[in-house]
N, C-alpha and C positions, 0 to 999 in steps of 0.2 A: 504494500500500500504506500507505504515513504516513497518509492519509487518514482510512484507515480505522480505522486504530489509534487516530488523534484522534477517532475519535468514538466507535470502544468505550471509550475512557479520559474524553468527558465523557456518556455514555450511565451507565459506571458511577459517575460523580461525582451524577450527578441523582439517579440509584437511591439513594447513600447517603444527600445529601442529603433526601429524600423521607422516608426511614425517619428520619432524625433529627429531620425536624418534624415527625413523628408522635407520637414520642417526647415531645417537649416539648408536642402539643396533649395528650396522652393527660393529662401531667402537669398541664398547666395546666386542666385538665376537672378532677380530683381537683380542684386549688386551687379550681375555684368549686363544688364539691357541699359543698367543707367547709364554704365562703363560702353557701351555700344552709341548711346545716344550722345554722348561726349563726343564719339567720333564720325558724328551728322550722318546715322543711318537715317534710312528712310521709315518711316512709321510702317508701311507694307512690308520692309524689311525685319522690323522689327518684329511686330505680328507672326511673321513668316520661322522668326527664329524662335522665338516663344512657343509656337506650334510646336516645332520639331524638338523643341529640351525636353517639354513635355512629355511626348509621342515616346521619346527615347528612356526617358524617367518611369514609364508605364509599361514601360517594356522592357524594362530592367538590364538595360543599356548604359552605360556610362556616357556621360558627356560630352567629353570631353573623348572620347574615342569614338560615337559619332561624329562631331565635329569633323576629327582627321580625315571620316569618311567621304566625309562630305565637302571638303576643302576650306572649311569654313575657319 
């Protein structure tokens, strides 16, 4: 029975964890669309990139290696 207790107690620690680096990517996406808008993207561009960090965040894609994929 401990067992299993130990592992709904770190099944729910990964869950929060999970959700808390979401948190922080979602936040650090805003820092670099600001960091984009600094260097006079186009709002469609903008949009466009927001879309795709997303798209890749839910897909459980890193960023930053779609990004390379994508030349961006």
């Amino acid at each position: 029975m401990s067992d299993s207790v130990n592992i709904s107690l770190i099944l729910r620690d990964i869950q929060l964890m999970r959700k808390k680096l979401d948190e922080i990517e979602k936040e650090l996406l805003k820092l670099k669309i600001q960091e984009l808008e600094e260097e006079e993207v186009t709002e469609d561009e903008l949009q466009e990139i927001d879309k795709l960090s997303e798209e890749a965040r839910k897909s459980g894609i890193l960023w930053e290696e779609a990004k390379k994929e994508l030349g961006l």
